[in-house]
N, C-alpha and C positions, 0 to 999 in steps of 0.2 A: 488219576494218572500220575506214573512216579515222574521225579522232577530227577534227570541226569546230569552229572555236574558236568556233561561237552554244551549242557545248553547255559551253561553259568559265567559270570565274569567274576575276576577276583584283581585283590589290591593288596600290596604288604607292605606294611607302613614299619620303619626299620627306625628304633631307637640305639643310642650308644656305641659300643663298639664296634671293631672291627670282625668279629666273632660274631658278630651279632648279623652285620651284612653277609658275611659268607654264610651262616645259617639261614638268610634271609633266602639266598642263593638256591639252595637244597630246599626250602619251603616250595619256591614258584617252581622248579623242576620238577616237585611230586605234583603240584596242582596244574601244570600244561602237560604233563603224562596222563594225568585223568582225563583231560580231555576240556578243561577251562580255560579261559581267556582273559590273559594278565592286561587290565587297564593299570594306567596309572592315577585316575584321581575317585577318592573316595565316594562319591558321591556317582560315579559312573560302575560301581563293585556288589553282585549281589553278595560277596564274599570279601568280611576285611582282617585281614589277619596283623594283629601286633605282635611285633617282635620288640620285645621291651626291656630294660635296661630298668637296675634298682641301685645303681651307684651313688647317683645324687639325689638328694631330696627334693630339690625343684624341679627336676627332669621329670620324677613321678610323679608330682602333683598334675603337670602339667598334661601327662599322659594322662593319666584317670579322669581329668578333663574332658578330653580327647573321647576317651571313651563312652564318657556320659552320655556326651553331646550326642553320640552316634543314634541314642535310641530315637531322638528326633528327626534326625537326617530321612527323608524320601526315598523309597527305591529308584533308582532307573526306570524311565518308558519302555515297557515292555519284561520288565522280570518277571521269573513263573513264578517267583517266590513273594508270600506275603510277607515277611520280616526278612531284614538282613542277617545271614551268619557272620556273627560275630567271634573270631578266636584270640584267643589270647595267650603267644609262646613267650619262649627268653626266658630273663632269668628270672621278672618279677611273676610269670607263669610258675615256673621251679617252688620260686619260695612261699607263693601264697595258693598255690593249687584252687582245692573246692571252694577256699573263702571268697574266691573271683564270682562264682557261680551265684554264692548268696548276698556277695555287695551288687552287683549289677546285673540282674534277672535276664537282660535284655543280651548280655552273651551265653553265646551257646557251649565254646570248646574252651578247653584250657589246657596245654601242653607244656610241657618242662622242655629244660635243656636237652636229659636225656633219651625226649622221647618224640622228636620230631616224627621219626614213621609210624605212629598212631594217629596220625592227621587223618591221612583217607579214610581211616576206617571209622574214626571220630562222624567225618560228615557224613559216609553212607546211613550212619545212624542218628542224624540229626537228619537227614533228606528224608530217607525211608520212614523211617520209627520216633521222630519229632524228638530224642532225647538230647538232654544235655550231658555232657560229658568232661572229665577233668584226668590228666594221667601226667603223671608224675613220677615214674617211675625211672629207676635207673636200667635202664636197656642194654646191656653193656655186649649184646650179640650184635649188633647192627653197626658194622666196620664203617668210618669217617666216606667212604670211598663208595659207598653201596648204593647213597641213595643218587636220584636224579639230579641234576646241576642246571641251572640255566644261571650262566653270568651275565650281569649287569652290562656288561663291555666284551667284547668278543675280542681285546687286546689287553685287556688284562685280569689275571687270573688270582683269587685268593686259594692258597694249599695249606692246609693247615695240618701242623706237623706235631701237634699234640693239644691236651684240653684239659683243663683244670689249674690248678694250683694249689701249691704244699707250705704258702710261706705263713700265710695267716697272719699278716697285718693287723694289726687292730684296729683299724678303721675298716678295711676292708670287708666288703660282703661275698666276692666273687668264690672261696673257697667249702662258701656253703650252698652256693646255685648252681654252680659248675662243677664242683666237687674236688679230688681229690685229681693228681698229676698224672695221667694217662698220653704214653707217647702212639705215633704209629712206625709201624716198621719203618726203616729207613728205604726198604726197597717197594714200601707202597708210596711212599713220598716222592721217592725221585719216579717213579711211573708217573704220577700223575702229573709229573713237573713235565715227563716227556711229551704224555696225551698233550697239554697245551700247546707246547712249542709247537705241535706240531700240527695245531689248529689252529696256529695265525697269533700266538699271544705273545705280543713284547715284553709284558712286565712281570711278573712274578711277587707277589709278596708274602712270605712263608709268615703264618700265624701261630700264636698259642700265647697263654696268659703267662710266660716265660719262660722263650723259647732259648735260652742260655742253659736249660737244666733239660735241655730235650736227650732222652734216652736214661737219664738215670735209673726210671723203674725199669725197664726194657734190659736195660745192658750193664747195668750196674752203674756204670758212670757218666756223665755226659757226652755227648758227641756233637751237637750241632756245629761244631766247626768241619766235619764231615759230611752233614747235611748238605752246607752253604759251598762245599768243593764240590759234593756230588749232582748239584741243580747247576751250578753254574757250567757243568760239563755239559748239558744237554742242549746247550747253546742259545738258554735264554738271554735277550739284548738285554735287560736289567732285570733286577732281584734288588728286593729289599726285605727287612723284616719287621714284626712288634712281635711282643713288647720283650724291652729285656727288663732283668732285674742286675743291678750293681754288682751285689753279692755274686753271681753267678757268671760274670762276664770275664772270660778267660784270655790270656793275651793270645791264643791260637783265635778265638774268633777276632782280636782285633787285630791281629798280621792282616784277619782274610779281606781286608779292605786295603794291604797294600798289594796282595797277589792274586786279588778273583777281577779278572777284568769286569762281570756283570755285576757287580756285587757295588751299588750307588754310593756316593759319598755322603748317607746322612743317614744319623742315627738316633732314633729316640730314648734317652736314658731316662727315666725319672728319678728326681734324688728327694724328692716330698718336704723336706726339709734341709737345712743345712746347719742344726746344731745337733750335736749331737747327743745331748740329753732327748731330743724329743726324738731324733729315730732310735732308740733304747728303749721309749715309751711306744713309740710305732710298732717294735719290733723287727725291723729293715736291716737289721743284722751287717751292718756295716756304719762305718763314722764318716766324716766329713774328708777325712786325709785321705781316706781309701777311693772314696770318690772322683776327689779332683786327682788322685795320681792315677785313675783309670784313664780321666780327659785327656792328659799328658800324654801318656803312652796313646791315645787316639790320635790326638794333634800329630803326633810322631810319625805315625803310623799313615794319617791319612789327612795333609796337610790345607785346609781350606775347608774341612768338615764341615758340615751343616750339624749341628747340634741341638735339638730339642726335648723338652723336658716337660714334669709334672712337678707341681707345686702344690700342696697345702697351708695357708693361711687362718691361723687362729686354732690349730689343734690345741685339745683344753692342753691347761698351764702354760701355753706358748708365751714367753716372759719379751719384753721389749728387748734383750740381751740374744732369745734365742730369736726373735726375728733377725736383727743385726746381721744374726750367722748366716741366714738364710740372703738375707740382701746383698751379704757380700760376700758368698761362691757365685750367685746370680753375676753379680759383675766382674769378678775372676773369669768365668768360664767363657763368655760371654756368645751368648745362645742364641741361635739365626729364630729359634720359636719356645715359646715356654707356654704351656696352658696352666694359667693359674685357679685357686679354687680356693674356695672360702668352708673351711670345715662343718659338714653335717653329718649328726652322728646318723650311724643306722642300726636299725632294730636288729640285737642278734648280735652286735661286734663288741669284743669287751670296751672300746673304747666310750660306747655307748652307757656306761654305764658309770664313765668318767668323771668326776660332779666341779674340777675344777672349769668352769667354763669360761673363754674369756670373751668382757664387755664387749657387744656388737660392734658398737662407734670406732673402738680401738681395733677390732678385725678391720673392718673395712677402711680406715684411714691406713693401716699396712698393706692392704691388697691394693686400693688405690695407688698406694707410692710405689709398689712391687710392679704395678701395670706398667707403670710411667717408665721403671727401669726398661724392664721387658720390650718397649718398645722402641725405644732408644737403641737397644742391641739388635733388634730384627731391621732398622733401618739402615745402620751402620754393617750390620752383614751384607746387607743386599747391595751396595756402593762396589764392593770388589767386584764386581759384576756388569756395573760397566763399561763400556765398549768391549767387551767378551762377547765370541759366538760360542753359542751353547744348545745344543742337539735339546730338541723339545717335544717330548709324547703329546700330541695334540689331542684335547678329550672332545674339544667341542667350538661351536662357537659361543662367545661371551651373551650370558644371558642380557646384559644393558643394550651390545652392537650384533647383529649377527652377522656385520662384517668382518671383527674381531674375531681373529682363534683363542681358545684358551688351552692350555697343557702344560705339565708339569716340566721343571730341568731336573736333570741328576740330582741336585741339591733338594729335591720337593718343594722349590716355589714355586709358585703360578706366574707364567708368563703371557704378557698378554701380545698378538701382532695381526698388523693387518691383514686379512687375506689376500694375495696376491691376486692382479687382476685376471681374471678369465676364468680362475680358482674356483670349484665347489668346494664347500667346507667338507661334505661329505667324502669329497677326494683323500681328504686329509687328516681324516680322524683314524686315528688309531696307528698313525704313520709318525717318525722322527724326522723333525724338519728342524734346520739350522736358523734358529734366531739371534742376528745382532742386536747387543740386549743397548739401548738408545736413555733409556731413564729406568730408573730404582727408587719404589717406594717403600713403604715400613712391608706393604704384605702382598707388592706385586713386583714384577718387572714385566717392563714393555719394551719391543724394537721393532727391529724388521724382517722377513725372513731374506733371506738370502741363497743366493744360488752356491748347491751343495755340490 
């Protein structure tokens, strides 16, 4: 008897990026269009699909774990199936294709970045014809917009306004799994910014591996400050973006946070280092001056900024002199959030091939003191913040109280407050509620709400 995937449950366990969740997104939309049923915990899934991330070295390790582990895991009471389908997308899909097949027997699919709609037809032939399968291929007919969507929140929306990247960092792997800079029209982008407004979604977050260079292949030159005028017309209550890159950031998009009313006050730069012999060695195509006189003109622009960033610690020959540089734009700039990161090379990026490497002990005693800055600044940002009422996208309640709401401010902190009495939380999810903010710590705020 053939086994139909409407009689199947599935799970998408979602690595790294932000690219990576809105793929994740287009995954569970093709698989509830078949006719299966999204659990959320693995062991309740005859179907487990990773979407995986090959950025950092621990992240994989810990994945491939992950994945081991699965060939032991139990079906569910009552599956038609005698083994679990196992697949495997993203980007570490992308880069290591068939070799997934022959390190772990025990998954079935393997999908790349550019080939998410070969899924279904992957399992019809893993259900029907027991095969295993791997594709890899660059698809380049299948428009960003085509396939099926199921978002994670019904209030807020990932659009993504281009895919790839041209800068080729040298640490970087993303320009070899994602491939090369591909925009989408500008008038598929603002549709689908409309479809959302107008299915209930407050937020907005325009994606792409550097969405400062959106349109260059397209139009010759960039536009996304066109983009950010044209989304904010269709009268979403907030818009945000990632990532940008430095190099690419135009003072037309940093006016649009003194004239887009939706357009939030915080913005994520990464500046990976802050000497500039080592972004020369990066290849980040920009120095240290360049940088902080962008923040400037931001500060200018948009006064109270939430500011966050990316860090590298210990890229090889990083000297105590070019740490210094990096520790002190860090306390120049001074960053309401910094994700810090301890350099690992990866297979494939010239930096990998780098051989000054520096002593472990001396990375992590800079990453250490680099933490301590880091959070020193996320404390001291969140201070201006009290006794302020601040409009609060409510996502949920606090997984510790489920008395507690939790939801993002304009700035992207997490704010926490009590729910008002008589209140369902479910009332309130997905809704902007007025928090007076009562206490400030390094990575929340708390108040009360108040009547709006």
């Amino acid at each position: 008897m053939a086994i139909a995937l409407n009689d199947l449950t599935y799970c998408v366990l979602t690595f790294g990026c932000q690219m990576n969740k809105h793929d994740s997104e287009r995954v569970s939309g093709m698989l509830d269009a078949l006719g299966a049923t999204q659990v959320t915990e693995l062991n309740d899934a005859d179907i487990a699909v990773f979407m995986t991330c090959c950025v950092r070295e621990a992240a994989e390790v810990r994945l491939f774990g992950q994945i081991a582990s699965c060939k032991n895991e139990p079906l569910r009471s009552g599956s038609p199936l005698d083994q679990r389908i196992i697949a495997i997308g993203g980007c570490i899909g992308q880069r290591d294709g068939e070799e997934l097949l022959a390190r772990f027997p025990h998954v079935s699919i393997v999908f790349g970045t550019h080939s998410m709609a070969s899924l279904p037809g992957m399992l019809e032939d893993r259900l029907q014809n027991h095969l295993r399968s791997s594709d890899t291929t660059d698809d380049r007919g299948i428009p960003f917009s085509d396939l099926p969507q199921k978002r994670e929140h019904a209030w807020a929306a990932w659009v993504p306004i281009m895919t790839g990247c041209d800068n080729f960092c040298t640490y970087c792997i993303v320009p070899y799994v994602r491939g090369r800079e591909r925009s989408r029209p500008i008038e598929d982008v603002v549709a689908e910014a409309e479809r959302a407004v107008r299915s209930g979604v407050k937020e907005i977050t325009l994606l792409g591996q550097n969405v400062n260079s959106y349109g260059r292949d397209r139009y010759g030159e960039p536009r996304f400050a066109e983009v950010l005028r044209r989304v904010d017309a269709t009268g979403i209550e907030r818009l945000r973006f990632v990532t940008s890159h430095p190099k690419d950031l135009s003072d037309e998009v940093i006016d649009a946070f003194a004239s887009l009313s939706s357009l939030m006050p915080a913005l994520h730069l990464p500046f990976q280092s802050g000497s500039d012999r080592i972004l020369r060695t990066m290849n980040r195509s920009y120095t240290r001056e360049r940088y902080l006189d962008l923040i400037a003109k931001l500060k200018r622009a948009c006064p109270g900024i939430a500011l966050s960033t990316d860090i590298i610690v210990g890229f090889p020959g990083e000297t105590d002199e070019d740490f210094e540089a990096t520790y002190d734009l860090v306390r120049q700039v001074g960053f309401a959030q910094a994700f810090t990161f301890i350099y690992s090379p990866r297979s494939g990026t010239p930096a990998a091939s780098m051989t000054d490497e520096v002593d472990r002990a001396i990375v992590q005693a800079r990453f250490d003191r680099l933490v301590g800055l880091v959070q020193d600044q996320a404390y001291r940002f969140n201070q201006a913040a009290k006794g302020e009422t601040i409009g609060v996208l409510v996502e949920g309640a606090s997984k510790r109280d489920e008395r507690i709401l939790a939801g993002k401010s304009p700035k992207n902190q997490t704010v926490h407050a009590s729910i008002p009495d008589g209140v369902d939380i479910d009332e309130l999810i997905g809704s902007i509620v007025p928090v007076r903010v009562d206490e400030a710590r390094t990575w929340y705020l708390s108040g009360t709400v108040v009547d709006g």
